[in-house]
Backbone as CSV, one residue per row, in Angstrom:
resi,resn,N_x,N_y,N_z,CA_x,CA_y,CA_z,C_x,C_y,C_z
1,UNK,-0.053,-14.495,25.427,0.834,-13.691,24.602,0.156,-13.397,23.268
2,UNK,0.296,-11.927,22.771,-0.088,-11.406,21.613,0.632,-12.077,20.216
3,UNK,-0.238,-13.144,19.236,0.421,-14.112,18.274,0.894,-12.698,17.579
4,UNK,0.311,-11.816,17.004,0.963,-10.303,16.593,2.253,-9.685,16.735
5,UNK,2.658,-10.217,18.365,3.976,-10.150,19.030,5.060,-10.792,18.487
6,UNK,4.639,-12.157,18.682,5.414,-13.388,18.383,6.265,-13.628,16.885
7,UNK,5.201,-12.697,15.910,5.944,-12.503,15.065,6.660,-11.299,14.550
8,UNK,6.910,-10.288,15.712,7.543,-9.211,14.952,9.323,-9.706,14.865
9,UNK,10.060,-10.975,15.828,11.308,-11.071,15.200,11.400,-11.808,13.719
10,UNK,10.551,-12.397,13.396,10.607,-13.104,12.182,10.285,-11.728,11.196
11,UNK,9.605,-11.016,11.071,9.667,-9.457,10.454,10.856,-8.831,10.162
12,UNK,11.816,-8.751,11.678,12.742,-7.553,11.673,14.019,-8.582,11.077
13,UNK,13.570,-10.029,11.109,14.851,-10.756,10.631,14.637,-11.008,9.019
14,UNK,13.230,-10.898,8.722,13.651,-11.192,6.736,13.591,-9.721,6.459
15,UNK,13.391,-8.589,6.844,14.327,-7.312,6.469,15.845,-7.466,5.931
16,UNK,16.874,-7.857,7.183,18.054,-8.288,7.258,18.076,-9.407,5.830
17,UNK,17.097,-10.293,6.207,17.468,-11.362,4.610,17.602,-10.601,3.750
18,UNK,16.487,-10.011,3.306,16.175,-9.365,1.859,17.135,-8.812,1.766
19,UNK,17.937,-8.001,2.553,18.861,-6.504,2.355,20.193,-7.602,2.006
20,UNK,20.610,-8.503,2.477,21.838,-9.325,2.277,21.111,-10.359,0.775
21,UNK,20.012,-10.532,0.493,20.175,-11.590,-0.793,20.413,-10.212,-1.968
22,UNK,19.791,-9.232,-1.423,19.561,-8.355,-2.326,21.015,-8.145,-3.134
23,UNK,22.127,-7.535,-2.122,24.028,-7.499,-1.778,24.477,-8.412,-2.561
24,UNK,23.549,-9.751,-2.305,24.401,-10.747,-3.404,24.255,-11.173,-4.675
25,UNK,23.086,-10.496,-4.881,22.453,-10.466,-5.918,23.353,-9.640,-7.419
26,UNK,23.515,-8.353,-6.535,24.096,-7.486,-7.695,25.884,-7.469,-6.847
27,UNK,26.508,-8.626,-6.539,27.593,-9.032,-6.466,27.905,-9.219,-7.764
28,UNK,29.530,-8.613,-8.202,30.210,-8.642,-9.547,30.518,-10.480,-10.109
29,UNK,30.154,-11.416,-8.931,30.369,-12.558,-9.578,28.708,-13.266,-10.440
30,UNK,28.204,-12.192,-9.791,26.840,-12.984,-10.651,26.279,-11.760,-12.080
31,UNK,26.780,-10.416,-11.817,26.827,-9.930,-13.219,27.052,-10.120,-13.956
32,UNK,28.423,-10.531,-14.056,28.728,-10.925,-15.757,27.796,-12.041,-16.048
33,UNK,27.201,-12.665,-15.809,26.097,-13.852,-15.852,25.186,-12.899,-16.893
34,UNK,25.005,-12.195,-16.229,23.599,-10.959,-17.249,24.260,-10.036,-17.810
35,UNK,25.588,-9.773,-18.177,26.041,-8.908,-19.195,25.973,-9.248,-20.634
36,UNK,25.026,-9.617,-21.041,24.495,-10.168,-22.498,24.231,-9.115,-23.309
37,UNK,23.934,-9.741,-24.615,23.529,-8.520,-25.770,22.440,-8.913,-25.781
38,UNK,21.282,-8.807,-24.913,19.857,-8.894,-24.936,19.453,-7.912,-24.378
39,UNK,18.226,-7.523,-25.141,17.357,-6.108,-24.462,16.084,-6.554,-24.193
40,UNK,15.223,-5.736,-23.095,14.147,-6.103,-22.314,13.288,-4.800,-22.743
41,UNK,12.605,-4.429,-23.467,11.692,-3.376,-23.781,12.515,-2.610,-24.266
42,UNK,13.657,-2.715,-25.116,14.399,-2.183,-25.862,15.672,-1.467,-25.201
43,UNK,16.239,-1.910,-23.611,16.692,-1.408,-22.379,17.911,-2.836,-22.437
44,UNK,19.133,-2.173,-22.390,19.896,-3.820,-22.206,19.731,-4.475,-20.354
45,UNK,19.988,-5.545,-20.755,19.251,-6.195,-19.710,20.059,-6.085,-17.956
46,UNK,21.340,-5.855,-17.951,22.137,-5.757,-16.861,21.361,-4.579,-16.166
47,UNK,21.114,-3.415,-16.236,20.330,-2.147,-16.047,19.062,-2.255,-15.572
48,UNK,18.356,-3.551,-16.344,17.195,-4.145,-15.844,17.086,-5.074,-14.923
49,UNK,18.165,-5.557,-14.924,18.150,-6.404,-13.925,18.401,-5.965,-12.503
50,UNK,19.322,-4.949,-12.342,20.001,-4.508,-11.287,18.838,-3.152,-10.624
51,UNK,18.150,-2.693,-11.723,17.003,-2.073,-11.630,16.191,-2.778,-10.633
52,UNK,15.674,-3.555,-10.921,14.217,-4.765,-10.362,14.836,-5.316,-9.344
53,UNK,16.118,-5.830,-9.333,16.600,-6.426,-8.189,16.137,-5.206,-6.768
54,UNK,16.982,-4.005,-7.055,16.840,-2.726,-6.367,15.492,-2.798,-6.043
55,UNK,14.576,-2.159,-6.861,13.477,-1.892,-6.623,12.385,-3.148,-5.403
56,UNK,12.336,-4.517,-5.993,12.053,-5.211,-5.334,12.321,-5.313,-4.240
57,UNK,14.142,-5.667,-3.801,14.265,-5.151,-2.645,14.131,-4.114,-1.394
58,UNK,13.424,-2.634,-2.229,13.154,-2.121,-1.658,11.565,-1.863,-1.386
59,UNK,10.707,-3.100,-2.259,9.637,-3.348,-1.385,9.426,-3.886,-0.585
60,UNK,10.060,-4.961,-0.790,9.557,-6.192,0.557,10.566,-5.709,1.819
61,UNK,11.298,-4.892,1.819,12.278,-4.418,3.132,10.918,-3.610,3.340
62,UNK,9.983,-2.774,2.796,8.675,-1.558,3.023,7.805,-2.917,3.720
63,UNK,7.148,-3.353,2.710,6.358,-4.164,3.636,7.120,-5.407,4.970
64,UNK,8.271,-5.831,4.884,8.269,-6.528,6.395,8.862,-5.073,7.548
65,UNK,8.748,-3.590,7.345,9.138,-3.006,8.168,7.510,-2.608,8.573
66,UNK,6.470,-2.859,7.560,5.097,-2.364,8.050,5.321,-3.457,9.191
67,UNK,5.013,-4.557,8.431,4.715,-5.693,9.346,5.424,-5.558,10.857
68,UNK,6.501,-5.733,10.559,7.258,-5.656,11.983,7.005,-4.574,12.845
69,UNK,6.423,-3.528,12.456,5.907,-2.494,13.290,4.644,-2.846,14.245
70,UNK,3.811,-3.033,13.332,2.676,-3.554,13.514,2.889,-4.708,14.472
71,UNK,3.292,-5.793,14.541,3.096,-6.371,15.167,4.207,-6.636,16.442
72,UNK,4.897,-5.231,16.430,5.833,-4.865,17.825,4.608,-4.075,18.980
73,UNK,3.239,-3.707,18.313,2.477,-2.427,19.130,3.220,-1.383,18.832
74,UNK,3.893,-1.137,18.188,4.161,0.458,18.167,2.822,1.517,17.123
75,UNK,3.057,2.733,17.477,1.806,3.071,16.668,2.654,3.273,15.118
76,UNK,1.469,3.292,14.128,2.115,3.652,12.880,2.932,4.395,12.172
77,UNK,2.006,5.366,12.897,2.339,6.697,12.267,3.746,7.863,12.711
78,UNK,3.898,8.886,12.355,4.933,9.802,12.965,4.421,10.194,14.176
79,UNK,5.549,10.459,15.068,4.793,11.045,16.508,4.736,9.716,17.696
């Protein structure tokens, strides 16, 4: 068996993580936590936070969907 194989459910399953820590992340019980009068590059910080949370999450969902591709054999690309 292809070890390449073996790991594309562990791929398609921390997608699913990331996308649910991400959900709980910018859940209204952990905002007010960061609704402070502090600014981050002159930006108040809730905006930044919910920013980066976003963003992050929408890398590592990019890279474990490379991964999980990749190591299903499917080809990369479109087509």
């Amino acid at each position: 068996m292809d070890p390449d194989r073996s790991r594309a459910p562990f791929w398609t399953e921390m997608r699913w993580l990331v996308a649910v820590l991400a959900a709980i992340l910018m859940l209204p019980p952990v905002l007010p936590l960061l609704d402070r009068p502090v600014t981050v590059f002159g930006l108040p910080l809730l905006p930044v936070y919910l920013f980066a949370v976003w963003a992050v999450a929408i890398a590592l969902c990019a890279i474990a969907s490379r991964h999980a591709l990749r190591a299903s054999g499917k080809p990369d690309g479109p087509g």
